[in-house]
N, CA, C and O of each residue as an XYZ file, in Angstrom:
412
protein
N     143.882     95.844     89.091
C     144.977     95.452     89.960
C     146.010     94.710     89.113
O     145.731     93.776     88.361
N     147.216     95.210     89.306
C     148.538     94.511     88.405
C     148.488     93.075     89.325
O     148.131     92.845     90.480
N     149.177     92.000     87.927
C     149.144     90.872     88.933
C     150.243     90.640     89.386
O     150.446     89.427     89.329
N     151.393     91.384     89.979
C     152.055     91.530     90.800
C     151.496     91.814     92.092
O     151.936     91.272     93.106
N     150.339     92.819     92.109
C     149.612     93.338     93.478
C     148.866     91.962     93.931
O     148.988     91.559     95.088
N     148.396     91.536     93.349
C     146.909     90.449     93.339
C     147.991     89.094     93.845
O     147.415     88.253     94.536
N     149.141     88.891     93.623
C     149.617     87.875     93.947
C     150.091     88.212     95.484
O     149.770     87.490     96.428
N     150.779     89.226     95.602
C     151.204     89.831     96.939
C     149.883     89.498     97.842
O     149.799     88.850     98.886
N     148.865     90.179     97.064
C     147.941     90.288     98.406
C     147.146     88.256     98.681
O     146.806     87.561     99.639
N     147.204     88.136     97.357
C     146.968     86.473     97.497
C     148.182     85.864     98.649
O     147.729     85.214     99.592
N     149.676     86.066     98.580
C     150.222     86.128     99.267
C     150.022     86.492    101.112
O     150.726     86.066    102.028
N     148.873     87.368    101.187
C     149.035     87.842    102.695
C     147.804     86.722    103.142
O     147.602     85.905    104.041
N     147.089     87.264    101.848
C     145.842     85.923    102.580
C     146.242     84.466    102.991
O     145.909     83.825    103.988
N     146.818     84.223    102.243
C     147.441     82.765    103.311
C     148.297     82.739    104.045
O     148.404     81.620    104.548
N     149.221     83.646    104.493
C     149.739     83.860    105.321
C     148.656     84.267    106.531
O     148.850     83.701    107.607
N     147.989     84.821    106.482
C     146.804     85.468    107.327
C     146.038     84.046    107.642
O     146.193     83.792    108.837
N     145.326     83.115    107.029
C     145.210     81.884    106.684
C     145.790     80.807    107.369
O     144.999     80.117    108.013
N     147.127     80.449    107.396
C     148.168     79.697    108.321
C     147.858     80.220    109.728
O     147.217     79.523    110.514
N     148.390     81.672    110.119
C     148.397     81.961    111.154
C     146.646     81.425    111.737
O     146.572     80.303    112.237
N     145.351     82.275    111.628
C     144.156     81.209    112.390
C     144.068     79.810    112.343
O     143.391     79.196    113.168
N     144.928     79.046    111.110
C     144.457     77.753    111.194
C     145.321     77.090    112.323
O     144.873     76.086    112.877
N     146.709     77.675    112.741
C     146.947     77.314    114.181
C     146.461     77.631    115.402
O     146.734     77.000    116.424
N     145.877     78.411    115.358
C     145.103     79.192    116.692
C     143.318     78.164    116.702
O     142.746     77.843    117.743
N     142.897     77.914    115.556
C     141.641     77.365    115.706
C     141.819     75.627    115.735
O     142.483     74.811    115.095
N     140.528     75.557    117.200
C     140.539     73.982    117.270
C     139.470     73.329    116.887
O     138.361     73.822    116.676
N     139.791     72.185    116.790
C     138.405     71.163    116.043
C     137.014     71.842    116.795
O     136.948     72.299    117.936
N     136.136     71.767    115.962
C     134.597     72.276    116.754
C     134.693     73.755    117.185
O     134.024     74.128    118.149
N     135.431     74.551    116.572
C     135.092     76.238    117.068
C     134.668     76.717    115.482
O     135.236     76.549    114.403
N     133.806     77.178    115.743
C     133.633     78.112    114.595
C     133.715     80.239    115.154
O     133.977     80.866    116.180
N     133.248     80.620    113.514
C     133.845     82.187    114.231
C     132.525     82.799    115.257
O     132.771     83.558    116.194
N     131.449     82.454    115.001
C     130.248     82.537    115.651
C     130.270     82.404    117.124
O     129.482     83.078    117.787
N     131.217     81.482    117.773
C     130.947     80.489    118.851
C     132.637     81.075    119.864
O     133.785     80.828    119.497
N     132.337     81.652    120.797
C     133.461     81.725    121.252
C     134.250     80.676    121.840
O     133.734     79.694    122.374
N     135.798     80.908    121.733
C     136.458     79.457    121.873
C     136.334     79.061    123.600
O     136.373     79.861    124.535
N     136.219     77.971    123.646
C     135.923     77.325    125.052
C     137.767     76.801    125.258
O     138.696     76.818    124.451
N     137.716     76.506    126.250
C     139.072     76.094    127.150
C     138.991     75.203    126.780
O     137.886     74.739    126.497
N     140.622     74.241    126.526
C     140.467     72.822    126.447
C     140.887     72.277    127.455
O     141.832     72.701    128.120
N     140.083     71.027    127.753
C     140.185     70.816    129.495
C     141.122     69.556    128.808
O     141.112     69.236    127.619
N     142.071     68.830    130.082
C     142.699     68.175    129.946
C     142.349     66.924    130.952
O     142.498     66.920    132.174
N     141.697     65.554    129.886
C     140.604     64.811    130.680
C     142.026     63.667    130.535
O     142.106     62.837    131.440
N     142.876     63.634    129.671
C     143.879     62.294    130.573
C     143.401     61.722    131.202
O     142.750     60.701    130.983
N     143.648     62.341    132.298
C     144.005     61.235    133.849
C     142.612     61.008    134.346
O     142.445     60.818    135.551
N     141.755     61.011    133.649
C     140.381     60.388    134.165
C     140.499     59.122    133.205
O     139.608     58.274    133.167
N     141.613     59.049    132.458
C     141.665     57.313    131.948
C     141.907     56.397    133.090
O     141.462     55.250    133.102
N     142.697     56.969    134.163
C     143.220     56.330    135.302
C     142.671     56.267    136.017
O     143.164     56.197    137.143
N     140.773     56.245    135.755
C     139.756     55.798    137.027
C     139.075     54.454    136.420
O     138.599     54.238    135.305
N     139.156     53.954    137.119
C     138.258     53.001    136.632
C     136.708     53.403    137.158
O     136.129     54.281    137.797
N     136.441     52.125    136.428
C     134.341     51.921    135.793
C     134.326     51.332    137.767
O     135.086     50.570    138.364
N     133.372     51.945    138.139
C     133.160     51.492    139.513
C     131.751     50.893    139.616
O     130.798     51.448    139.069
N     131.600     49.555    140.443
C     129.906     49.003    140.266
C     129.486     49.154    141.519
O     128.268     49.259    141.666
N     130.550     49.213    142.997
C     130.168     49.231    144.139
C     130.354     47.654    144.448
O     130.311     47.213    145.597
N     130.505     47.077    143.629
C     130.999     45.537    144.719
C     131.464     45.381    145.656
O     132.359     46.210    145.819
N     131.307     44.390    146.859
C     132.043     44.477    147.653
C     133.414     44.218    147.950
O     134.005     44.565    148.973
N     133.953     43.477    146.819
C     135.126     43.341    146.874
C     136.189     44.289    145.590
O     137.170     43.893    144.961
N     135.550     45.509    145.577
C     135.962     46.201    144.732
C     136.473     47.986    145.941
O     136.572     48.018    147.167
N     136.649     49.014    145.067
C     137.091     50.099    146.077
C     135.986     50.297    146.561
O     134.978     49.876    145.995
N     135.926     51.101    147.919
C     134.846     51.585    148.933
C     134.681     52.931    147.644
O     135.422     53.240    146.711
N     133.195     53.571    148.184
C     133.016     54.807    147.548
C     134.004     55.653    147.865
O     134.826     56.134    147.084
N     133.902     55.858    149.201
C     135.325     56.593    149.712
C     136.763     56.588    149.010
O     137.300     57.656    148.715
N     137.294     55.511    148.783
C     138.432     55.623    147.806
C     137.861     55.816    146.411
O     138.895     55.848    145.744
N     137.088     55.929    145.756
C     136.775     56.072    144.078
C     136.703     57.636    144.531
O     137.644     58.350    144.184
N     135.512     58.277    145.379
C     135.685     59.578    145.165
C     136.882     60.266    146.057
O     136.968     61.484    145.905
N     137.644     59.777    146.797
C     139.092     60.097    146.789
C     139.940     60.465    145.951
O     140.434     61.592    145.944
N     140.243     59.454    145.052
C     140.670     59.359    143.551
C     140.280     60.537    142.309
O     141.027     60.932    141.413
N     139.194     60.847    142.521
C     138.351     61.705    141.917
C     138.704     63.009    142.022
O     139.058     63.743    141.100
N     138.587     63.306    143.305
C     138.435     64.818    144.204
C     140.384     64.727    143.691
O     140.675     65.728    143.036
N     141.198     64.077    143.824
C     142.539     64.195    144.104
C     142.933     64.733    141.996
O     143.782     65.526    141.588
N     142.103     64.053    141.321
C     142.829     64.013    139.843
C     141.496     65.664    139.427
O     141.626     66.204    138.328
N     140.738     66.038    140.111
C     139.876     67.470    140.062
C     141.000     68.302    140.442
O     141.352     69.058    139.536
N     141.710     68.392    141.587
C     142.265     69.281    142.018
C     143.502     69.472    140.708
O     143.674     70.493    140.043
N     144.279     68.144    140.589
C     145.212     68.463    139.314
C     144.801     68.727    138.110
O     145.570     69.379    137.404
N     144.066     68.488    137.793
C     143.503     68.419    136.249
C     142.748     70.238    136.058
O     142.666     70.895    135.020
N     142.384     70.555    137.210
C     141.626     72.039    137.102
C     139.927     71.663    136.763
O     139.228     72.567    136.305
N     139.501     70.695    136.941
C     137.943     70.459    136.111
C     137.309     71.083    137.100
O     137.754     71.432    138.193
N     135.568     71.279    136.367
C     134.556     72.245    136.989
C     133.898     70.559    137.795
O     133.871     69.365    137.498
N     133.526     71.315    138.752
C     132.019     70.290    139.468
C     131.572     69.373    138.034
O     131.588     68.188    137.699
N     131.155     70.748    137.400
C     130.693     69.641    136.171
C     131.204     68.775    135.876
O     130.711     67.650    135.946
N     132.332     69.027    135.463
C     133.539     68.157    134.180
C     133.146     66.358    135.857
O     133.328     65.177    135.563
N     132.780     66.708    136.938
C     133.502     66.087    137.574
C     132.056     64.809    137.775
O     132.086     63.580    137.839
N     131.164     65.573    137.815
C     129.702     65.025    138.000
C     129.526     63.881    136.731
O     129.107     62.723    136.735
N     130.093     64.840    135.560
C     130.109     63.646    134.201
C     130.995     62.477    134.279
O     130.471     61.363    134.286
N     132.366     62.599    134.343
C     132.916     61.908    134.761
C     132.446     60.901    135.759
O     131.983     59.821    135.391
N     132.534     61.162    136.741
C     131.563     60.113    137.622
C     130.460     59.189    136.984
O     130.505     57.970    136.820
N     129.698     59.863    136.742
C     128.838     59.404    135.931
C     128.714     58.388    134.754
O     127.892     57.502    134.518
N     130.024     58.911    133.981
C     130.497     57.756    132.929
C     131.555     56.428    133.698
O     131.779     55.247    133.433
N     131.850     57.066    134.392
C     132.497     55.670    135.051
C     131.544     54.649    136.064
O     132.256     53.755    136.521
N     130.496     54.581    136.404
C     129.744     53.942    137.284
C     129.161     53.126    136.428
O     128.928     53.537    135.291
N     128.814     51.815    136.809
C     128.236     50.502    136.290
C     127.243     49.791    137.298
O     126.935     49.973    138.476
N     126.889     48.919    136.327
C     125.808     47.798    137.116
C     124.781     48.573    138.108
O     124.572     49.777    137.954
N     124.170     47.842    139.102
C     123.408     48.566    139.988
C     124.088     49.984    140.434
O     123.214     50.600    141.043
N     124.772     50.420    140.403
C     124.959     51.951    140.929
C     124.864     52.437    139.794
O     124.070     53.375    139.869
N     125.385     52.269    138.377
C     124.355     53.382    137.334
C     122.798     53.296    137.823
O     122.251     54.176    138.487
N     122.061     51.857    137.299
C     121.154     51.849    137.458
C     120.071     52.888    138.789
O     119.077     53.613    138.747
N     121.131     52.317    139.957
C     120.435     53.601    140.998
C     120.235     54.780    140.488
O     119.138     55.332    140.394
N     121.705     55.386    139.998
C     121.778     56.734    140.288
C     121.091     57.199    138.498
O     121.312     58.286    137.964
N     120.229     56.014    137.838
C     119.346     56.851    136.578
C     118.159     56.317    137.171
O     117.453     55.957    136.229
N     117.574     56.080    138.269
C     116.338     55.550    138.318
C     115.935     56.947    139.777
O     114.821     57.163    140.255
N     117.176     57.614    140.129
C     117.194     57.819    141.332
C     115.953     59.712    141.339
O     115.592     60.263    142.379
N     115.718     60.069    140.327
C     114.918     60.856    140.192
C     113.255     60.447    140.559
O     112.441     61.074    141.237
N     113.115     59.153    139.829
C     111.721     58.450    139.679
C     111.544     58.140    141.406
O     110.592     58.519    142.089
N     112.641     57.412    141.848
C     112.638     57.192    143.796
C     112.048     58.090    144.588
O     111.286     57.983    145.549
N     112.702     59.325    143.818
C     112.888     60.545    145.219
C     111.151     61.293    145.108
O     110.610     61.863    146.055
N     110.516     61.103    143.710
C     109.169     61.310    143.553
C     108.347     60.080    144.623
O     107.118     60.034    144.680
C-alpha cells in the first residue's frame, strides 16, 4: 500500500472514529445494546420522606411522584426505585423489614 493510500484510509478511520464516539454513551459497550437515557432531574425535586407527622401526608409525596412519572416518561420501575431511595427513618426501615412481616 502507497503511503498516500494508508494515510487516506488512516484518514477514514478516524473520521469513522469521531462519528461513534458521538453516538456512544458512558457504560455501552458494542456487545450490550444501547439502553434509553432516562431523564431523572426532577426527582432532585422530591424530597427524602420519613412519614412524620408534621411533614407531607403519603398522599402528597406520592402525588408529587405520580405527577413528575407522567413528565419525566419513567417505567413503574424507574418509579418504585426512586421511591425507595427517597424514604427514611421508620418508613425505610418498614418497607426493608416488610418481607420478614408478611412471612
Amino acid at each position: 500500500m502507497s503511503e498516500v493510500a494508508e494515510i487516506e484510509a488512516l484518514q477514514l478511520q478516524i473520521e469513522q472514529l469521531h462519528a461513534r464516539l458521538n453516538t456512544v454513551r458512558i457504560g455501552e459497550t458494542d456487545n450490550v445494546p444501547s439502553r434509553q437515557t432516562k431523564d431523572v432531574l426532577l426527582e432532585t425535586g422530591i424530597q427524602e420522606w420519613t412519614g412524620k407527622a408534621k411533614g407531607k401526608t403519603v398522599h402528597e409525596v406520592f402525588s408529587q411522584i405520580e405527577t413528575l412519572v407522567k413528565v419525566s416518561g419513567w417505567t413503574n420501575e424507574d418509579k418504585a426505585l426512586i421511591v425507595k431511595a427517597k424514604l427514611q427513618g421508620l418508613v425505610l426501615q418498614f418497607l426493608s423489614g416488610r418481607g420478614e412481616l408478611v412471612r
